[in-house]
ROSE-4610 file (N, C-alpha, C; in Angstrom, 1 decimal, always signed):
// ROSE-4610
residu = [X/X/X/X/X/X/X/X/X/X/X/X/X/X/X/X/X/X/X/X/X/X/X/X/X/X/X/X/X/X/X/X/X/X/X/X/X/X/X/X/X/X/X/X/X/X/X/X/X/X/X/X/X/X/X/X/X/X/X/X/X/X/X/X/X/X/X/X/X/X/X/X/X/X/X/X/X/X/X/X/X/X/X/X/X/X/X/X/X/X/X/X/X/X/X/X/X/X/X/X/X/X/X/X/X/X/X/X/X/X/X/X/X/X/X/X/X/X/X/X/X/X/X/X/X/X/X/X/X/X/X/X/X/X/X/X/X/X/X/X/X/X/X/X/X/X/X/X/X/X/X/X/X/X/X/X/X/X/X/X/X/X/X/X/X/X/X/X/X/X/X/X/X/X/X/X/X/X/X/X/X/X/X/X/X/X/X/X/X/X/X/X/X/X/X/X/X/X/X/X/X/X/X/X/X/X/X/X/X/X/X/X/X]
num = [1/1/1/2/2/2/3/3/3/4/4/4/5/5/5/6/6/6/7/7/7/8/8/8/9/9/9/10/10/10/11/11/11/12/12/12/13/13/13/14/14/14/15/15/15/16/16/16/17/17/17/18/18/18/19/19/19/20/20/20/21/21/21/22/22/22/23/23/23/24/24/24/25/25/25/26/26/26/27/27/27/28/28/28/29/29/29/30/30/30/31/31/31/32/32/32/33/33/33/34/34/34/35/35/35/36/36/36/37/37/37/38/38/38/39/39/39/40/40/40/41/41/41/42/42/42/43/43/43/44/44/44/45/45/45/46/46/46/47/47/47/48/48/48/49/49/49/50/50/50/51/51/51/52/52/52/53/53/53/54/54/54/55/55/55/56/56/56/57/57/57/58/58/58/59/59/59/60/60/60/61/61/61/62/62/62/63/63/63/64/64/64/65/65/65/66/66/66/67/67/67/68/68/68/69/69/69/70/70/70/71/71/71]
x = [+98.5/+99.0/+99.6/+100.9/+101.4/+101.0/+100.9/+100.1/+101.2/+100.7/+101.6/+102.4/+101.7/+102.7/+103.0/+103.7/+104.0/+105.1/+106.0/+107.0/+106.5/+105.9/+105.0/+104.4/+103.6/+102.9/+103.8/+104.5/+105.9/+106.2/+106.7/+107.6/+106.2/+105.0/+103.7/+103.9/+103.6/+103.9/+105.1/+106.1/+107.4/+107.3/+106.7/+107.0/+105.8/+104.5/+103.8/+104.2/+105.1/+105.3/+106.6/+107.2/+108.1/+107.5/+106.6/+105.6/+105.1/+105.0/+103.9/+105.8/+105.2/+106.2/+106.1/+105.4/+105.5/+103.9/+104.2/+103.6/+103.8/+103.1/+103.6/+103.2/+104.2/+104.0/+103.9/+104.5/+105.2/+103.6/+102.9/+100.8/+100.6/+100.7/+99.9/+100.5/+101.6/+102.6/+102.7/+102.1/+101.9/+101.5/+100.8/+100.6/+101.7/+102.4/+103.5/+104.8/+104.9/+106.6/+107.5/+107.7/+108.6/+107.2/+107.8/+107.3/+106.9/+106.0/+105.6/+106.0/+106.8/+107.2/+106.2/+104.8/+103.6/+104.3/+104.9/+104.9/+106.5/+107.0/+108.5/+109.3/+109.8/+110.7/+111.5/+112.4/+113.6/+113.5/+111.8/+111.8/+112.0/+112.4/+112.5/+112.1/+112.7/+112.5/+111.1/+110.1/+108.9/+108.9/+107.5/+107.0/+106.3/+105.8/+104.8/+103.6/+103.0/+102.2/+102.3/+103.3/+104.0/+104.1/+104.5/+104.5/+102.9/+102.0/+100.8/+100.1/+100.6/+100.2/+100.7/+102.1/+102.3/+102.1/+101.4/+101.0/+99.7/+99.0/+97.9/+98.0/+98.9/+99.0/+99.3/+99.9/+100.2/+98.8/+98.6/+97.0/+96.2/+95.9/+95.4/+95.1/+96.8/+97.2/+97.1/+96.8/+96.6/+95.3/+94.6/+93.3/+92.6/+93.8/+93.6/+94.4/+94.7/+95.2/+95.0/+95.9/+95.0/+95.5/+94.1/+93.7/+95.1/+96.3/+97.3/+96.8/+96.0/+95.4/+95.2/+95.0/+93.8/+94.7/+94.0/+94.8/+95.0]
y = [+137.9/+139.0/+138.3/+138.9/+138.5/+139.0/+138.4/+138.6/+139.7/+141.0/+141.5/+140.4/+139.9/+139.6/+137.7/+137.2/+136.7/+135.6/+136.3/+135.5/+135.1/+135.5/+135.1/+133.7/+134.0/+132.7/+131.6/+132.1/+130.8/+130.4/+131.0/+130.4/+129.6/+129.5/+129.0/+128.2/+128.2/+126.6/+125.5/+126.3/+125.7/+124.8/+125.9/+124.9/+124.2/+124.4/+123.0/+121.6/+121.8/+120.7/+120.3/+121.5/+120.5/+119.4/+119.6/+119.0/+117.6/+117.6/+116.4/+115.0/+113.8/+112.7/+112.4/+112.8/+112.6/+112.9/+113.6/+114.5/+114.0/+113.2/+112.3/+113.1/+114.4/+114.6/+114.6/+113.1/+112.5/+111.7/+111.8/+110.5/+111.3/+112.8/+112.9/+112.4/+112.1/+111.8/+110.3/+109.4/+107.8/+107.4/+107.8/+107.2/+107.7/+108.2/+108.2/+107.3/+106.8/+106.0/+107.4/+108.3/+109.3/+110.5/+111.6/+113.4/+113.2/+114.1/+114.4/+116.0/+116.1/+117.3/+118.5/+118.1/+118.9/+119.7/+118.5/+119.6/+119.1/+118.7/+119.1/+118.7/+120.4/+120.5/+119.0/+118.8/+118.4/+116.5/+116.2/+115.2/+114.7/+116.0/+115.6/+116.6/+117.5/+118.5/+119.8/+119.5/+119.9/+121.6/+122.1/+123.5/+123.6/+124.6/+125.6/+124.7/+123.8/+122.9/+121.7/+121.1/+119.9/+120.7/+121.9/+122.4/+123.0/+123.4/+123.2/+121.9/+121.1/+119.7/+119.4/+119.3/+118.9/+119.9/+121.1/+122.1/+122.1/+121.2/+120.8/+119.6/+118.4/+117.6/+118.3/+119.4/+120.1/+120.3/+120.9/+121.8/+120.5/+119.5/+118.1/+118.0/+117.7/+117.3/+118.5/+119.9/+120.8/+120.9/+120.3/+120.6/+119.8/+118.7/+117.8/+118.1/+119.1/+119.8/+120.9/+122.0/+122.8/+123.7/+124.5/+125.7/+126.6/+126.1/+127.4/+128.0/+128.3/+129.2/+130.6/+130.2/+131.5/+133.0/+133.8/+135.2/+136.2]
z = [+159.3/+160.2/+161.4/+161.9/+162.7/+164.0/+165.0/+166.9/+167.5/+168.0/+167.9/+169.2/+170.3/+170.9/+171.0/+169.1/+168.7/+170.0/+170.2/+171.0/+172.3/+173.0/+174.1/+173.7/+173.1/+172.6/+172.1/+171.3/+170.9/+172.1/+173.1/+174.2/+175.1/+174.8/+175.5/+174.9/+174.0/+172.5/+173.1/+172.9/+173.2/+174.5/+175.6/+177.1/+177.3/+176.3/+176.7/+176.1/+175.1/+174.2/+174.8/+175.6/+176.4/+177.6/+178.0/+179.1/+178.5/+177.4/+177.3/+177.1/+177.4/+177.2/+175.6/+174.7/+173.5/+172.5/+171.6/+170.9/+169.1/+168.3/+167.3/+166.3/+166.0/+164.9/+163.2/+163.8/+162.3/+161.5/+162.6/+162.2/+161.1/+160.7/+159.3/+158.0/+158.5/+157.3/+157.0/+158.0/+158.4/+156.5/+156.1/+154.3/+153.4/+153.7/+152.5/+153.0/+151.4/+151.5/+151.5/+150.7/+151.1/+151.0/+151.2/+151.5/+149.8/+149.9/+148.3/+148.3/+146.9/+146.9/+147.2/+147.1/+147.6/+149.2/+149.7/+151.5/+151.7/+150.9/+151.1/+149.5/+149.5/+148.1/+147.6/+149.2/+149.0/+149.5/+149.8/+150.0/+151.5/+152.3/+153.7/+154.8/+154.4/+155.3/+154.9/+155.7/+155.5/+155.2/+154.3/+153.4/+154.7/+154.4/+155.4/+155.6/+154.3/+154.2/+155.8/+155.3/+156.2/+158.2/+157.8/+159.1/+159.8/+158.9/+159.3/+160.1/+159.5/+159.8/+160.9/+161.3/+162.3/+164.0/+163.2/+164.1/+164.5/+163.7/+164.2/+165.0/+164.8/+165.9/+167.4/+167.2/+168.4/+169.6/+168.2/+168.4/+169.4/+168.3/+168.8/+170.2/+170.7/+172.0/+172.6/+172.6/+173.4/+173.9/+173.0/+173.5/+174.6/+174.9/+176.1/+177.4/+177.2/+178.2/+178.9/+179.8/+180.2/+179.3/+179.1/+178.4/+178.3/+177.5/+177.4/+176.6/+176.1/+174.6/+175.3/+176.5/+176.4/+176.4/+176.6/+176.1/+177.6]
């Protein structure tokens, strides 16, 4: 289910991640030579799978920060 107030929170997402000097979304992916078609069709550009992942690195580095979660 979508939050009803979805874009709020995007644009929180968005301007913490503009804040930090670097955010390495690419570490879950560090064991593969290429994408496995498991989290990307086309070999490159990441599934919902692949974007989970790198939304958790987000997550990661948020949690060292201040509390933008809260509601």
């Amino acid at each position: 289910m979508t939050a009803a107030d979805w874009q709020a929170k995007f644009k929180q997402v968005n301007e913490f991640i503009r804040t930090q000097p670097h955010i390495d979304t690419a570490a879950p992916f560090a064991g593969y030579d290429e994408m496995p078609e498991t989290l990307a069709m086309d070999g490159l550009h990441g599934d919902v799978r692949a974007k989970q992942m790198m939304a958790a690195a987000i997550n990661a580095s948020a949690i060292n920060a201040s509390a933008i979660w809260k509601d």
